[in-house]
Structure formats: structure tokens, C-alpha cells
LOZA-962452 format. One record per residue: residue number from 1; chain; x negated, y, z negated of N, C-alpha, C in turn. Coordinates in nm, 2 decimals, decimal comma. Each point is the difference from the previous one (the first is absolute). Example, Ala and Ser with C-alpha at 12.3 -4.5 7.8 and 13.67 -1.06 7.14 Angstrom:
<batis>
   num   chaine      n.u      n.v      n.w     ca.u     ca.v     ca.w      c.u      c.v      c.w
     1        A    -1,32    -0,57    -0,78     0,09     0,12     0,00    -0,09     0,12     0,00
     2        A     0,04     0,11     0,07    -0,09     0,11     0,00     0,08     0,11    -0,08
</batis>
This chain:
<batis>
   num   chaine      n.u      n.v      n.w     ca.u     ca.v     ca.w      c.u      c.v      c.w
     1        A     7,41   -10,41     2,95    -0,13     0,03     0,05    -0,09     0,03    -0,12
     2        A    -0,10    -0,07    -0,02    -0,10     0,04    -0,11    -0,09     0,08     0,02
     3        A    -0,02     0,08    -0,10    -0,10     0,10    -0,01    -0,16    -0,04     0,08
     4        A    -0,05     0,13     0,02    -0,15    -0,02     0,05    -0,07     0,02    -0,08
     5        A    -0,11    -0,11    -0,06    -0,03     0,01    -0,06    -0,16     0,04     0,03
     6        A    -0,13     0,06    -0,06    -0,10     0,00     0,03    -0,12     0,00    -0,11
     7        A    -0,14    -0,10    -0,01    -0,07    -0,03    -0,08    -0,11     0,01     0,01
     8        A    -0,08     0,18    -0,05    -0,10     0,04    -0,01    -0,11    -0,05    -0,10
     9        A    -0,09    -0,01     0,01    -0,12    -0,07    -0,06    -0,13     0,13    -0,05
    10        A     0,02     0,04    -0,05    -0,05     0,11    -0,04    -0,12    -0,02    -0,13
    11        A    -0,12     0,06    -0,01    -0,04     0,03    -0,15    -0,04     0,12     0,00
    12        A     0,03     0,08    -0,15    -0,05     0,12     0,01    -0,05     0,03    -0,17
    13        A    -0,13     0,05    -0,02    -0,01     0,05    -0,11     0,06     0,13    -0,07
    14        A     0,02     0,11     0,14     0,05     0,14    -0,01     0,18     0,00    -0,03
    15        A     0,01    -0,02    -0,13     0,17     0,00     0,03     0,06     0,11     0,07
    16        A    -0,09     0,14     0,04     0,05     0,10     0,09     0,05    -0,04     0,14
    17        A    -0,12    -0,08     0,04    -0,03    -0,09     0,09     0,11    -0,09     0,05
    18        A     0,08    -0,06    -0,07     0,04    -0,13    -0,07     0,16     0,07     0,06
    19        A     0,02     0,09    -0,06     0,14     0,06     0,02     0,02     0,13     0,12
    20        A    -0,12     0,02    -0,01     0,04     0,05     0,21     0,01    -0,08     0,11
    21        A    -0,04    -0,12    -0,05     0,00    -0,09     0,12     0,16    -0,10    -0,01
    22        A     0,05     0,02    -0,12     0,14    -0,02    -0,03     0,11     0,10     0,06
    23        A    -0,07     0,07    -0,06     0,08     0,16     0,10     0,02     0,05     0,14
    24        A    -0,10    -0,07     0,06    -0,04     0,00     0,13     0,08    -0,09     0,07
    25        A    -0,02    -0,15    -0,05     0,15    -0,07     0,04     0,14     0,01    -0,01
    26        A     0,01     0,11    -0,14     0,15     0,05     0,00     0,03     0,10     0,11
    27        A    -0,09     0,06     0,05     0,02     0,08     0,09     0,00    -0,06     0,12
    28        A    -0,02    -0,16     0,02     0,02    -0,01     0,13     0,13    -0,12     0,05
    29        A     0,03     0,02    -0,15     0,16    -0,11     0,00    -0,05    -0,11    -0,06
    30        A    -0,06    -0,01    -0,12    -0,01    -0,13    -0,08     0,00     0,03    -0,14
    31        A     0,09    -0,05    -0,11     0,01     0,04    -0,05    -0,06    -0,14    -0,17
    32        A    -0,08     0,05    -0,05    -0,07    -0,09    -0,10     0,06    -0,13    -0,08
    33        A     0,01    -0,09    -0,04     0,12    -0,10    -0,06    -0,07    -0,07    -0,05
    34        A    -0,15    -0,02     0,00    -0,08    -0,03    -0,13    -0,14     0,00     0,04
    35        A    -0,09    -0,02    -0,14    -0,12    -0,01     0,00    -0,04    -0,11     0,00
    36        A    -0,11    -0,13     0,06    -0,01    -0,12    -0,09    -0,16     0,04     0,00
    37        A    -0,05    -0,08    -0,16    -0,14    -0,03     0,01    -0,07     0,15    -0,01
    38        A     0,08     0,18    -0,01    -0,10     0,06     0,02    -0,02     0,02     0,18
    39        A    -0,01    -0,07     0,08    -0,04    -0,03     0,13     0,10    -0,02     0,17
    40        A     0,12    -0,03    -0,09     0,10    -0,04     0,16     0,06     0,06    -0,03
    41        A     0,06     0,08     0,09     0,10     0,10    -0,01     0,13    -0,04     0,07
    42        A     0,09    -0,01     0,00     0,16    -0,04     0,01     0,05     0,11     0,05
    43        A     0,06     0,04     0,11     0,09     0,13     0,07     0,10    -0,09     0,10
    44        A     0,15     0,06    -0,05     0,10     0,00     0,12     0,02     0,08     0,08
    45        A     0,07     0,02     0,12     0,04     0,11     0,10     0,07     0,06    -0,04
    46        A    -0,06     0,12    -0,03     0,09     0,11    -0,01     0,07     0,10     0,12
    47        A     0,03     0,13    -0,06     0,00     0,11     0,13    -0,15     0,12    -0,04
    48        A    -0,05     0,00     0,08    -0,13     0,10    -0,04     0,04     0,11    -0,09
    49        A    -0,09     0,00    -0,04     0,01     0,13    -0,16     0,13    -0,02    -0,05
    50        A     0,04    -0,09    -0,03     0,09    -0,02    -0,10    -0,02    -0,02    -0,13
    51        A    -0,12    -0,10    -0,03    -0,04    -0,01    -0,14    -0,08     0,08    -0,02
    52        A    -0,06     0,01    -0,15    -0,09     0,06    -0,04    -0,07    -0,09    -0,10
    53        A    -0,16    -0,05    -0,03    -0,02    -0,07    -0,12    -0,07     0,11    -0,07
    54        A    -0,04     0,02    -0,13    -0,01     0,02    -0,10    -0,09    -0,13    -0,13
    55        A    -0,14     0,04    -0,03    -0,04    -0,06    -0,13     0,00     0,08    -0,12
    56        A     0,10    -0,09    -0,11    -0,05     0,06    -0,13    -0,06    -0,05    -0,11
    57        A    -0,06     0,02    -0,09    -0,07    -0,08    -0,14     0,08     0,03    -0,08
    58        A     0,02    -0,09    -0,11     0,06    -0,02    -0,10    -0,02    -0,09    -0,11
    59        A     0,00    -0,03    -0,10    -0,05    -0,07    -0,13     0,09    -0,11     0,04
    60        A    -0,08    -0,11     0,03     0,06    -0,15     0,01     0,17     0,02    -0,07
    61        A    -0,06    -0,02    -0,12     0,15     0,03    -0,08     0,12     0,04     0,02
    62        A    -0,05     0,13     0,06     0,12     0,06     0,04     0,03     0,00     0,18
    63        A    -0,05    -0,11     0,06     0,07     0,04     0,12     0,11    -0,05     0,03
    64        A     0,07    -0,08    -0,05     0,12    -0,05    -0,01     0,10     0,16     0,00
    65        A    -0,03     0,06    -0,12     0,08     0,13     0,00    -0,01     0,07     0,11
    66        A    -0,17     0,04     0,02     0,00     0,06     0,16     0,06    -0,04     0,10
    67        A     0,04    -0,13     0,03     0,01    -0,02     0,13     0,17     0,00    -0,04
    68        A     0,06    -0,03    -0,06     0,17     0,04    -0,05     0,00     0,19     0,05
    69        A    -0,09     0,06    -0,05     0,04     0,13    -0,03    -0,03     0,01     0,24
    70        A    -0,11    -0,05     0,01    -0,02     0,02     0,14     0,12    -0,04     0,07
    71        A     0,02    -0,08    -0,03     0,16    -0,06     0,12     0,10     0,08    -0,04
    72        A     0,07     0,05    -0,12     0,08     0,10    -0,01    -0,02     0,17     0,14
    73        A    -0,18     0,00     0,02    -0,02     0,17     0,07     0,00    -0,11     0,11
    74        A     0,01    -0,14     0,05     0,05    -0,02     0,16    -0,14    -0,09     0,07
    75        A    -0,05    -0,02    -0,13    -0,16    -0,05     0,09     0,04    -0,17    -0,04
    76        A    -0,11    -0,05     0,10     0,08    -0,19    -0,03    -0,19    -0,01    -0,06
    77        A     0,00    -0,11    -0,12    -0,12    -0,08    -0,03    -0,06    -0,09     0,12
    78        A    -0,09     0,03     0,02    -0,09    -0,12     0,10    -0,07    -0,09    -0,10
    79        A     0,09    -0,13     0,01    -0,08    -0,06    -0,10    -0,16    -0,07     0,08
    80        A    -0,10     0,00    -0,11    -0,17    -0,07     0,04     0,03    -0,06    -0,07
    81        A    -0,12    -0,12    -0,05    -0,05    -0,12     0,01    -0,03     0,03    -0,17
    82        A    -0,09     0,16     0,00    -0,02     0,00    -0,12     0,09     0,08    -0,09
    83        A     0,13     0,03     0,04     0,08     0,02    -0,13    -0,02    -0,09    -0,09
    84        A     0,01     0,16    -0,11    -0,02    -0,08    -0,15    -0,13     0,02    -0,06
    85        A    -0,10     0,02     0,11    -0,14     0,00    -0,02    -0,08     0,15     0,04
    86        A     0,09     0,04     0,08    -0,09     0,12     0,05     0,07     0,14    -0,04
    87        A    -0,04     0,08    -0,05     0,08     0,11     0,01     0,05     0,10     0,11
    88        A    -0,01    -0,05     0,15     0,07     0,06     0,05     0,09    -0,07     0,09
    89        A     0,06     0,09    -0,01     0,18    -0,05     0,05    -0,02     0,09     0,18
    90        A     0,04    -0,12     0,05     0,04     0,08     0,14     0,21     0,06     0,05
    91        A    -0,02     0,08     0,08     0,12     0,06    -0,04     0,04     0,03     0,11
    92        A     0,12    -0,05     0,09     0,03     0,04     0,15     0,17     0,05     0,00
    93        A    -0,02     0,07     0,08     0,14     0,07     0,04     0,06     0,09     0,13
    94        A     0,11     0,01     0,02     0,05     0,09     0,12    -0,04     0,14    -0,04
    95        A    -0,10     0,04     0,10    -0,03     0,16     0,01     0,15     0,10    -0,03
    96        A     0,09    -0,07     0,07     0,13     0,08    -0,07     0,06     0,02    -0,13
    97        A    -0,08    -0,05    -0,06     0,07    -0,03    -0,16    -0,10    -0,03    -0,11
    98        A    -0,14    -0,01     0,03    -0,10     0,05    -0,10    -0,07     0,12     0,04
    99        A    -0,11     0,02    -0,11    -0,11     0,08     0,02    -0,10    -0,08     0,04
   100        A    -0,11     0,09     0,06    -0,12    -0,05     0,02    -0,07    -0,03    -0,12
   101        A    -0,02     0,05    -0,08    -0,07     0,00    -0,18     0,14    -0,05    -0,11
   102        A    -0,05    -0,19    -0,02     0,12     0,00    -0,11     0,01     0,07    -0,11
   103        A    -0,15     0,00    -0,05     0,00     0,11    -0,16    -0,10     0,09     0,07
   104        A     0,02     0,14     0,01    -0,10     0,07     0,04    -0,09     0,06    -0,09
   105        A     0,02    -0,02    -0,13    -0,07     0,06    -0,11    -0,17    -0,01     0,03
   106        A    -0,05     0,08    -0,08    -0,17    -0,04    -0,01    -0,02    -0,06    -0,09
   107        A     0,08    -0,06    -0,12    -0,04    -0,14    -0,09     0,04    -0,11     0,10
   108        A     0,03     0,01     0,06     0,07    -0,11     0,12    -0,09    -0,06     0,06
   109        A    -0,05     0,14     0,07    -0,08    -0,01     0,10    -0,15    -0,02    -0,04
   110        A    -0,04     0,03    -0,10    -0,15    -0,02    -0,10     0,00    -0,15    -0,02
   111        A     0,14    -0,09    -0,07     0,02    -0,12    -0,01    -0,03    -0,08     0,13
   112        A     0,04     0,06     0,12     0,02    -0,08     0,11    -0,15     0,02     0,08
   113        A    -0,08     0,09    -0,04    -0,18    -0,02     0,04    -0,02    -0,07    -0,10
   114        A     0,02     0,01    -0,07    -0,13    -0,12    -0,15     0,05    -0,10     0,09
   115        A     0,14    -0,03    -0,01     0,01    -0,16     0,03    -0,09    -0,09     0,13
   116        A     0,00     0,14     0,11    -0,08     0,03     0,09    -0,16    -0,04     0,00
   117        A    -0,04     0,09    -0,10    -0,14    -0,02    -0,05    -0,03    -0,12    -0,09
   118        A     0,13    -0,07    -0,05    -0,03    -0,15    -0,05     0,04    -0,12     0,13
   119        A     0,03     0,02     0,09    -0,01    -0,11     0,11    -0,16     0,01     0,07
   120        A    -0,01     0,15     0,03    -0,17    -0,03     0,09    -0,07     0,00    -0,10
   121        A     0,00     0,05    -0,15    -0,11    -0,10    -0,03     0,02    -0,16    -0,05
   122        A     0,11    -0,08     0,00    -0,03    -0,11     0,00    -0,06    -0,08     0,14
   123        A     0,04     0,05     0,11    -0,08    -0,02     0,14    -0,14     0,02    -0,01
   124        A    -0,07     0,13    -0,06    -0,13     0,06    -0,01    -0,06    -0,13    -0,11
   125        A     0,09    -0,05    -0,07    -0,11    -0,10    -0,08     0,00    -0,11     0,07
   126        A     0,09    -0,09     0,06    -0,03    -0,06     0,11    -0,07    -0,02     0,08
   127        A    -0,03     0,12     0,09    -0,11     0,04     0,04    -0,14     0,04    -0,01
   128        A    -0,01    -0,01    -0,15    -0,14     0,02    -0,09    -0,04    -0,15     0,00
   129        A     0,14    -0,10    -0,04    -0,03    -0,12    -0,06    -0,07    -0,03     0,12
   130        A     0,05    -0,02     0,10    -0,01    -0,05     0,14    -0,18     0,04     0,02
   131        A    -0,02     0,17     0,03    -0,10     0,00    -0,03    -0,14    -0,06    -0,07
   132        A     0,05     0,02    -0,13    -0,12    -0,06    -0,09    -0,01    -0,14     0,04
   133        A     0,06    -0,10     0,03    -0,01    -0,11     0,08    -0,07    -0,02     0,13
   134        A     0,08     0,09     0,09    -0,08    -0,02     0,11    -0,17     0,08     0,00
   135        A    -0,03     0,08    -0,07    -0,12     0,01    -0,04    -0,12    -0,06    -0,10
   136        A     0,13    -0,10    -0,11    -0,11    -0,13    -0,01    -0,04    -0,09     0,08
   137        A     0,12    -0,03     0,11    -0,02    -0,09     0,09    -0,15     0,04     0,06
   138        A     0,04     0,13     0,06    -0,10     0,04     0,11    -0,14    -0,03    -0,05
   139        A    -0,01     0,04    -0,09    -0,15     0,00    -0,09    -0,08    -0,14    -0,03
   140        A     0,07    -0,12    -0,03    -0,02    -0,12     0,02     0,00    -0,06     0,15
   141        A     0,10     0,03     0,07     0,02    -0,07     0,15    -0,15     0,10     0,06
   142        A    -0,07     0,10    -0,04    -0,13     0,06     0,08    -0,06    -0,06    -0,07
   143        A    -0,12    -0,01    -0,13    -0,01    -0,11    -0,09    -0,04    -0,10     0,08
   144        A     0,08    -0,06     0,03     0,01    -0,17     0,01    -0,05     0,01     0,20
   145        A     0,06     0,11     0,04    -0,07     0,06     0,14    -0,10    -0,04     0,01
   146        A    -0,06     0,12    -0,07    -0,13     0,08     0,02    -0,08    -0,16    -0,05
   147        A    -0,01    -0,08    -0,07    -0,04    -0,14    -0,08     0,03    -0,08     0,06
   148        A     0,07    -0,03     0,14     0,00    -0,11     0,10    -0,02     0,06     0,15
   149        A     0,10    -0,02     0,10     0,00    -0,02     0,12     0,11     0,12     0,00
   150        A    -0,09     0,13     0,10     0,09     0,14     0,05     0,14    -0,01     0,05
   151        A    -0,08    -0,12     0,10     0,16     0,03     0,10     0,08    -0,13    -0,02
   152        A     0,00    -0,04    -0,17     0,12    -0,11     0,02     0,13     0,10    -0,01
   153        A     0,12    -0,14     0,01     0,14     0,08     0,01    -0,01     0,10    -0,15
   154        A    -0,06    -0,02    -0,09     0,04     0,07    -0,14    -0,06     0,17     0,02
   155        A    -0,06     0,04     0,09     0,00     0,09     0,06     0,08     0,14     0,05
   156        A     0,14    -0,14     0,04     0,09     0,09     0,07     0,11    -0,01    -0,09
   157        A     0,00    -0,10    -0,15     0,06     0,05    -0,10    -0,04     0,09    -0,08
   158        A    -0,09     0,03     0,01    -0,08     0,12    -0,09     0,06     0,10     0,10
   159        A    -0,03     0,07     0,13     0,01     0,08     0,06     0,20     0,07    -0,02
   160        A     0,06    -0,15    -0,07     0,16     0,02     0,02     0,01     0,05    -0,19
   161        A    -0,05    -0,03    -0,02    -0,02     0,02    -0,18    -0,06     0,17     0,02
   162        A    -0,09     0,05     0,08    -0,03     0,13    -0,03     0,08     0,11     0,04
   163        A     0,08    -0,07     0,12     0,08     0,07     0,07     0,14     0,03    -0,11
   164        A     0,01    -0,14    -0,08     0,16     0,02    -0,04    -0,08     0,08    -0,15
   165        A    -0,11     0,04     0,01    -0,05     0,05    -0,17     0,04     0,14     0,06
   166        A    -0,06     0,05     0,07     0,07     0,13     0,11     0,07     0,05    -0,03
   167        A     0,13    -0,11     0,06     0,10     0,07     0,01     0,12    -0,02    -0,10
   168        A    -0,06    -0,07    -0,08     0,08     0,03    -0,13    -0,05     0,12    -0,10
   169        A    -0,14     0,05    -0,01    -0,03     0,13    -0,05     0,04     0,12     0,11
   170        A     0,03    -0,01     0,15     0,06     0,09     0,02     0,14     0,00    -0,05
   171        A     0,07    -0,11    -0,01     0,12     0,03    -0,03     0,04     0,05    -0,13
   172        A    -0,12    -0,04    -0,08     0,01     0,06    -0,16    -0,01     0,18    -0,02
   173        A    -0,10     0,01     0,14    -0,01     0,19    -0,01     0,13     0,00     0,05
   174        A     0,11    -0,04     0,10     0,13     0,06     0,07     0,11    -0,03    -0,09
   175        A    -0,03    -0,07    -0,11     0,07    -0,01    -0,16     0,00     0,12    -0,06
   176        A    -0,08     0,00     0,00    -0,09     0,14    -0,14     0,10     0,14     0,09
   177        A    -0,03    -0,02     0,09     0,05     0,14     0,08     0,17     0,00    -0,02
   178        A     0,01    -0,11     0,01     0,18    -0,02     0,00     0,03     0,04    -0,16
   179        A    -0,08    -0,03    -0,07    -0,01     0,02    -0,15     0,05     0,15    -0,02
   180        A    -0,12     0,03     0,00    -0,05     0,16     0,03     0,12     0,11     0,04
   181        A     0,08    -0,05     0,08     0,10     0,07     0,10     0,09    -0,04    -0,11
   182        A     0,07    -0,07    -0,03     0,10    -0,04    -0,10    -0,05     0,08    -0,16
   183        A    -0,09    -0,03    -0,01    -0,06     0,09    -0,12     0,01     0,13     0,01
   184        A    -0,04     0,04     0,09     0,03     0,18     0,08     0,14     0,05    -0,02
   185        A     0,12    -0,08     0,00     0,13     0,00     0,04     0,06     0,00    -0,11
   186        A    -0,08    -0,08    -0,12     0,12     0,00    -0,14    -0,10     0,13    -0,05
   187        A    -0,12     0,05     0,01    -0,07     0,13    -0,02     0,12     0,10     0,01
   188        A     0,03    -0,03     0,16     0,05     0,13     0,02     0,17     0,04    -0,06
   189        A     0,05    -0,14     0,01     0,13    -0,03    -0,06     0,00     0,06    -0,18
   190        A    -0,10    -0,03    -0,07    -0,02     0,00    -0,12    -0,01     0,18    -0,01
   191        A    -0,09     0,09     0,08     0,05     0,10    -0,01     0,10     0,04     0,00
   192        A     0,07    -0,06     0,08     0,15     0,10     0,05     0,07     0,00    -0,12
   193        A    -0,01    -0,13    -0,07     0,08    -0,03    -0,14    -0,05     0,11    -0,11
   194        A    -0,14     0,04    -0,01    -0,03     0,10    -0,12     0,02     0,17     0,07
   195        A     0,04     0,01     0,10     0,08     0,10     0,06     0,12     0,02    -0,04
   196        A     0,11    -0,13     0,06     0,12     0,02    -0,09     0,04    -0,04    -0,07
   197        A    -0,11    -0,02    -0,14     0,09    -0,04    -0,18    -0,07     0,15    -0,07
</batis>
């Protein structure tokens, strides 16, 4: 009998985000078996709350070591798409036999927001790019408007160009914030460290 398999389609900028909704499925009996693309998510049937996932950052370099040293404490590598490229390693295992926190440290944990705060801002530039385009558009597509005929169709691509100028500057402020919160967190982490050295 073969496994059940199930393939979520997911995007998320918030890697908090990203791994509660991983966690969420481990809790409901699926248990992670890969990333593709950043985007699809891979889960077999488990038994509910069995697994546990886990993200950690680590210097390209050395995740080969990390992930040796991780399967020794009982956690299995989920391989993605972008091993090799990304610094963070995803990390799943039986609630029985790991921890919830593979490295609990606050150098750990300060590593694992930067890396954090270098995914949404590569999204936030994206989103500028996208921007500053759809707001050249708009500016020409009124232009060329306002200089011919109101209600031709170029109207209602202009109207779809202001909209997507919108909502990609809202999504640039729901960046910033996700920023901000991650920034807040290695703040607060970084004290803890000049407390105990």
C-alpha cells in the first residue's frame, strides 16, 4: 500500500508564517518530504502530532556539517529545490525524539531573522521593481488618455495598472512591517547575549 501523499501550493514571504503552516499540517498528520520552487509543499500521512518542523540558518558552507550533526539529535533534512543556495535548511522529526528548537542559542536565533530579513527584502524589491513600472505605465497609459478618446479599452488598462501600483506599495508597507518585527527580535535577542557574556 503506498503512502498518502499530499501537495500544497503555498507562497509566503513571512518565514514565521511559512513554518506555522508546516506545523499546522504536522499536527494534523502530514508530515513534510520536500520543498519545490520555494512554493509546493510535499506532505505524507502521518499520525497527528507526530512530527515537528523546525527552520535553521547556516553559512552555505557549512550546512553539509549541520545537517550530519542534525540527523545524529533524530531530525531528517527536507530537501528544497534551493539547496546549496539558500541558507536555510529545513528540519523534520518525531516529536518523540527531537526538540522543538534544533540550536536554541541567540547567535542561532539572530542568524535565523537576518536570514529572515534577507528573504522579505528580496520580495520588497520585487515589489518596488514591479511598482516603479506599473507607475511608469500608468503615467503614459493617462497621457496618451487624456490625448485621445476617454472611454477607449486603454482606459481599463490604466485603471488595472493603478490598481496593481496599489497594491504592490501596500504590500511594500506589509514588508517593512514584517521587517521591523524581525528586526525587533534580533534587538531583543542581541540583548540577552550582552546580559550573559
Amino acid at each position: 500500500m503506498s503512502k498518502q501523499t499530499v501537495t500544497k501550493f503555498k507562497i509566503f514571504v513571512d518565514l514565521d508564517k511559512e513554518i506555522n503552516f508546516i506545523n499546522s499540517m504536522n499536527k494534523k498528520g502530514w508530515k513534510l518530504v520536500s520543498v519545490t520552487l520555494g512554493c509546493l509543499y510535499q506532505f505524507v500521512k502521518t499520525e497527528s502530532c507526530e512530527y515537528v518542523t523546525v527552520l535553521h540558518a547556516e553559512k552555505v558552507d557549512k550546512i553539509k556539517e549541520v545537517a550530519d550533526f542534525a540527523k545524529q539529535c533524530g531530525y531528517e533534512i527536507v530537501p528544497h529545490k534551493l539547496d546549496g543556495i539558500t541558507e536555510i535548511i529545513y528540519l523534520t522529526g518525531k516529536k518523540s525524539e527531537v526538540t522543538e528548537e534544533f540550536v536554541s542559542d541567540s547567535r542561532s536565533k539572530i542568524r535565523l531573522n537576518q536570514c529572515k530579513i534577507h528573504s522579505v527584502r528580496g520580495a520588497m524589491i520585487l515589489f518596488l521593481l514591479s511598482g516603479i513600472g506599473c507607475v511608469f505605465c500608468t503615467v503614459k497609459m493617462l497621457d496618451y488618455v487624456l490625448n485621445t478618446n476617454f472611454f477607449s479599452g486603454d482606459t481599463v488598462m490604466m485603471i488595472f495598472l493603478f490598481i496593481a501600483t496599489m497594491v504592490d506599495f501596500i504590500m511594500i508597507f506589509k514588508l517593512s512591517r514584517i521587517i521591523k518585527r524581525y528586526n525587533n527580535k534580533i534587538k531583543k535577542l542581541e540583548e540577552s547575549l550582552h546580559i550573559y557574556e
